[in-house]
N, C-alpha and C positions, 0 to 999 in steps of 0.2 A: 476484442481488438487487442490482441500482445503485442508490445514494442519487442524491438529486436535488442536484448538483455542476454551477454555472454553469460553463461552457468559460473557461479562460482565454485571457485575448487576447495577441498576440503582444508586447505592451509588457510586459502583467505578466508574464510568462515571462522576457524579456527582462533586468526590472528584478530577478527572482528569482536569476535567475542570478549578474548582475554584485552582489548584495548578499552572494554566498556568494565573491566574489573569484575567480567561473570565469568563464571566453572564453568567450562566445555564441558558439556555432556550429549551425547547421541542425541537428543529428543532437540534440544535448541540448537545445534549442528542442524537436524532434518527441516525444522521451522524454518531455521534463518533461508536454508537453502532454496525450500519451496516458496517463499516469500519474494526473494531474490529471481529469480529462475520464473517466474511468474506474477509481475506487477498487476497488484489491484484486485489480486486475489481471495476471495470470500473465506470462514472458518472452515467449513464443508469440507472446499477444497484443499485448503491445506491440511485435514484432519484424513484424505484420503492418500494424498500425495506422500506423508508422514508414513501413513499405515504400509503405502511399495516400497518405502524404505528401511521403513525398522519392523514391519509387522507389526505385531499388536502393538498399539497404545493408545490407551483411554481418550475421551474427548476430555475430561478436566484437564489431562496432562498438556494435550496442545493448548486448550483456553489459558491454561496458566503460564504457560511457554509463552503465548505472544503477549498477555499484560507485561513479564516482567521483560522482554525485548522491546516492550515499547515503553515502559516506562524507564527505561535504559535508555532511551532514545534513538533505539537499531533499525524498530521498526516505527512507521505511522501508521495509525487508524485513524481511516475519513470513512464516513458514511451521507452519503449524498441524501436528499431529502426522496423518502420513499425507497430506499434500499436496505438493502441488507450490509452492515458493515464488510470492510474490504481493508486489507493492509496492504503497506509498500515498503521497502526498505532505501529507497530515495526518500532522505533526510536532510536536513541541515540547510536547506534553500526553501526558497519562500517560492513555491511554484502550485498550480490552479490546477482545475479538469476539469475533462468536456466527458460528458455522459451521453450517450444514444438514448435518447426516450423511447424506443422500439426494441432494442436489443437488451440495453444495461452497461454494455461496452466502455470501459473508461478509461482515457489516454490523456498524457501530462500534457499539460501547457506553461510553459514558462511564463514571466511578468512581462506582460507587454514594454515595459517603461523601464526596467532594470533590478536595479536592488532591493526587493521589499517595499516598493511602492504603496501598496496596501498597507503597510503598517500604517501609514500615516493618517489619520480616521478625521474627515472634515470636524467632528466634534468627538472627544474619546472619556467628556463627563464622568473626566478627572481622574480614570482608567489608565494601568498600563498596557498597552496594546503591546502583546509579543507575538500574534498568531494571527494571521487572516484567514480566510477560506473563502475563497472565488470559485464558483461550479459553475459552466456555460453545461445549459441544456441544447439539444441538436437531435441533428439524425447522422449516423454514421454512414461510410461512405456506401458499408456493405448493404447496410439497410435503405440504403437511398438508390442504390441501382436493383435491387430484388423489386420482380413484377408485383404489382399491387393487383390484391384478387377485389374482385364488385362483391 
């Protein structure tokens, strides 16, 4: 399921980069883009999407391109229970996802309640809580109208 995500252009990518204080270079340019251009995107995928952009480049190079864009904070890595990790470049808000148990499919859901609501943990046993993770399991729409075989 793709949200409708205008493609970034190579300035905003560009500008993205140099505001997290990392070196532009082609391979995190191709990363950021494919990341962007494509929420919720598995390694695979963006190791293939990489490869129509720049040709060859290794799978270490992309695994290493997306740790240090997320550990920059560009990108996120969630992996829903039972999946295969998945990155997004929708950051800086405290928002959930709904997974398709039939397909895999996963699209954002904002906080029901407002700002970070989830942070607030009935009991946080003395923890600083800076990260929630809310996953609603479902069935998507596509998968909810497609004929069921006997």
């Amino acid at each position: 399921m793709r949200q409708n995500v205008p493609p970034m252009a190579h300035q905003e990518l560009t500008s993205v980069l140099r505001s997290a204080s990392l070196r532009v270079t082609r391979p995190r340019l191709a990363v950021l883009g494919a990341v962007h251009d494509h929420p919720h995107v598995d390694t695979e995928t963006v190791i293939r999407l990489v490869r129509e952009d720049l040709g060859a480049v290794s799978h270490q190079a992309v695994y290493d391109v997306l740790r240090v864009l997320t550990e920059a904070g560009l990108l996120r890595r969630i992996q829903p229970a039972g999946a295969t990790a998945r990155y997004e470049s929708r950051v800086g808000d405290n928002h959930h996802h709904v997974v398709c148990r039939s397909c895999g499919a996963i699209a954002d859901v904002d906080c029901a309640v407002g700002d970070a609501p989830c942070l607030t943990a009935s009991d946080s046993h003395g923890f600083v809580v800076d990260e929630a993770e809310v996953v609603y399991w479902g069935t998507c729409p596509d998968c909810a109208a497609a004929p069921t075989t006997p």
